[in-house]
C-alpha positions in Angstrom: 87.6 5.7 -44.8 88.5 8.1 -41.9 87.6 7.0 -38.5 84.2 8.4 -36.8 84.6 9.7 -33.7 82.7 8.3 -30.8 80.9 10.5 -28.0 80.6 8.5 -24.8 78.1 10.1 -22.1 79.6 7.2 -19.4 81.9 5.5 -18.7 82.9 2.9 -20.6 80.6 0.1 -18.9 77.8 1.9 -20.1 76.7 3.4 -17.0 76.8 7.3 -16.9 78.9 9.0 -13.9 76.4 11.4 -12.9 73.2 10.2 -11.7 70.6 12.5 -12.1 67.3 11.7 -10.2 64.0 13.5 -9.6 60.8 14.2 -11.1 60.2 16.2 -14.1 57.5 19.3 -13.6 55.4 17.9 -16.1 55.1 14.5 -13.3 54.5 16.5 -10.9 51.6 18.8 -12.3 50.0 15.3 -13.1 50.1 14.3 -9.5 48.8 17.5 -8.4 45.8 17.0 -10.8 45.0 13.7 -9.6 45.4 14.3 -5.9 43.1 17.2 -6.4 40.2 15.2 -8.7 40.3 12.4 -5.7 40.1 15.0 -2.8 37.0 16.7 -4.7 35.2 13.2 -5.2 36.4 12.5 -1.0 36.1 15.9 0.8 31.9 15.7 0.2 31.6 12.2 0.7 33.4 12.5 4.5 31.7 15.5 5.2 28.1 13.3 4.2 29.3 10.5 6.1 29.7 12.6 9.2 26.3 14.3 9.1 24.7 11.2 8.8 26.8 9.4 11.7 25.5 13.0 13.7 22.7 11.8 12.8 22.4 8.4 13.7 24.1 9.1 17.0 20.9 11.5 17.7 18.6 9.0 16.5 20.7 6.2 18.8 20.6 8.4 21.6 16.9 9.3 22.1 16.1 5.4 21.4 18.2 4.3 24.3 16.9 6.6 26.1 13.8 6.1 25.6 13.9 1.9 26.8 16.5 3.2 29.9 13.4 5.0 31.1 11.1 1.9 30.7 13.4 0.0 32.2 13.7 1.8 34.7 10.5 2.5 35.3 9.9 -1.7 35.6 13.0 -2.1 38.1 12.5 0.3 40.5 8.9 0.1 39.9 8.3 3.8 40.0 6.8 6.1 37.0 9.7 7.6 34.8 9.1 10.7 33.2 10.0 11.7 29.4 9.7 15.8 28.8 10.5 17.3 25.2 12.0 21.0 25.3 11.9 21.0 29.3 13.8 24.0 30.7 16.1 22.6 33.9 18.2 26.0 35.5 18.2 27.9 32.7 19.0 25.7 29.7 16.4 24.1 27.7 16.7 20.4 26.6 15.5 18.4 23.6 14.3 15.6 26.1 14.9 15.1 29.6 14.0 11.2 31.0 14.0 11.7 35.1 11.9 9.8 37.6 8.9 11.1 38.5 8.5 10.2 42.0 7.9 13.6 43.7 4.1 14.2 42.1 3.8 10.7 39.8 1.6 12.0 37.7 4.1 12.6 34.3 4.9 16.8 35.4 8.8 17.1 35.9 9.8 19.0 39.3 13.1 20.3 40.4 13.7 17.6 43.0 13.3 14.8 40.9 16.2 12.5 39.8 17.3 13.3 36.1 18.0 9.8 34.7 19.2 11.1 30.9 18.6 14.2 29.1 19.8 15.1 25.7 20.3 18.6 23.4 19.8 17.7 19.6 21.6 20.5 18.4 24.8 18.8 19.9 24.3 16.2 17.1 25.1 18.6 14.5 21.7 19.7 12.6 19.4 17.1 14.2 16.5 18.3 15.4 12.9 17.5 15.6 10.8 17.7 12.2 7.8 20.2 13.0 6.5 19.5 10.2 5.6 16.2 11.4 3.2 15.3 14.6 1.4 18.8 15.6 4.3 21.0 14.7 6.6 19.9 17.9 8.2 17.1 16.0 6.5 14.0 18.6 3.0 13.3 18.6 3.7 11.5 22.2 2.6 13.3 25.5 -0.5 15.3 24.7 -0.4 19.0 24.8 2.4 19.2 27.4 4.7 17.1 25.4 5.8 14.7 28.4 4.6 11.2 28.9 6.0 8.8 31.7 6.4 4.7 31.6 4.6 3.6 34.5 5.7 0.7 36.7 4.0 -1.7 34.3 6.0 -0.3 31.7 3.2 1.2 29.3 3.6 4.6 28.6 0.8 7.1 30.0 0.1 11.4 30.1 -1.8 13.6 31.6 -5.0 14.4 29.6 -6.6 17.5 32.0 -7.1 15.1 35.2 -7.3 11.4 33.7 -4.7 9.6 33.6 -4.2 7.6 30.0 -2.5 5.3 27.6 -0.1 7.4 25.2 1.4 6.1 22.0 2.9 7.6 19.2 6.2 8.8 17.3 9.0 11.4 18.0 10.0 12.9 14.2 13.6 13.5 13.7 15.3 15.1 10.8 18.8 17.0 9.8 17.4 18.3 6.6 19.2 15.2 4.6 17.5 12.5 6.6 14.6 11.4 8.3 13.9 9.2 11.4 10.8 7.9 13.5 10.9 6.3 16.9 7.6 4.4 17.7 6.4 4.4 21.1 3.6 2.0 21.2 1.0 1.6 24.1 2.7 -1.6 24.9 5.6 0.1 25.7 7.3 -0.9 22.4 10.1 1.2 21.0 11.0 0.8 17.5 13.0 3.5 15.2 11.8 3.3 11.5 
C-alpha cells in the first residue's frame, strides 16, 4: 500500500494560520431585512404615539387652564375671563384666560391682565371639533364664546344684559381622537 498524502490547511495543532473573519453577504442581506420589517412595524407606531401625546398635551393644557382661571378667580376674588378665538394685536388665539377687572362683565379689553392663553394648532392637528356644540367646537359662553368664573368660582356669560350661570363642554379633536372638558355650573372641570 502506497502512502496517501495528507493536505493540512493549519498548522499542525489544528488551528489554521490565517484567520479570516467577517460576515458573509448573504448575513448581511438578512440583517438588512429584519432591520427594515421592525422599522416599518416602529416608524407608525412613534409617529401615533406622538400625535396622541400632541394631543393630550392640548387637552392637558386647556384643562389647567381652565381651574388656574377659577382659582384665580376665588383668590384674588375678581372675575376671570375665558375667550375662545380672541384676537389680542393681531394674532388670534384658541383661548385666552385674563382677568376681567376693567368692565367685569366677561368682555376681554386690551388693559386687562392676560393670565394664560393657548394656540391649538401648536399641538400639532388639535383643534376644536365644530362638528360638536354649535359649530365652534364649545357650547360654553353663549354667542360670544367667553364666559368668566366669578369670585364665587361658578362660571357665568353675558346673555344680552343679564348676567347668568354658564355650563357646558369645549370639543376637542385631531382627527384620530376625541376629547371633552366639562365645565359645570358648579365650577366643576372634568375632561372625558
Amino acid at each position: 500500500m502506497g502512502r496517501k498524502k495528507r493536505f493540512f490547511l493549519g498548522n499542525r495543532s489544528g488551528h489554521s494560520k490565517a484567520t479570516v473573519t467577517g460576515f458573509t453577504i448573504i448575513e448581511v442581506v438578512i440583517a438588512l431585512a429584519i432591520i427594515a420589517i421592525l422599522s416599518s412595524i416602529a416608524i407608525p407606531n412613534m409617529i401615533s404615539y406622538r400625535s396622541n401625546s400632541q394631543f393630550r398635551a392640548a387637552v392637558q393644557n386647556i384643562y389647567a387652564s381652565l381651574q388656574s382661571a377659577r382659582l384665580s378667580a376665588i383668590k384674588n376674588n375678581i372675575n376671570c375671563g375665558v375667550a375662545f378665538n380672541q384676537a389680542i394685536n393681531g394674532i388670534t388665539y384658541s383661548y385666552v384666560v385674563y382677568n376681567d377687572t376693567v368692565t367685569a362683565d366677561g368682555r376681554y379689553t386690551a388693559t386687562e391682565r392676560i393670565v394664560t392663553s393657548g394656540i391649538l394648532s401648536r399641538y400639532g392637528s388639535a383643534r376644536f371639533d365644530t362638528t360638536q356644540g354649535d359649530g365652534s367646537g364649545t357650547s360654553l359662553g353663549g354667542p360670544q364664546k367667553r364666559f368668566f368664573f366669578g369670585s364665587n368660582g361658578f362660571p357665568r356669560h353675558i346673555n344680552g344684559a343679564s348676567l347668568v350661570p354658564d355650563s357646558g363642554v369645549i370639543f376637542l379633536t385631531d382627527g384620530n381622537n376625541k376629547a371633552q372638558i366639562q365645565v359645570k355650573t358648579t365650577g366643576f372641570i372634568s375632561i372625558n
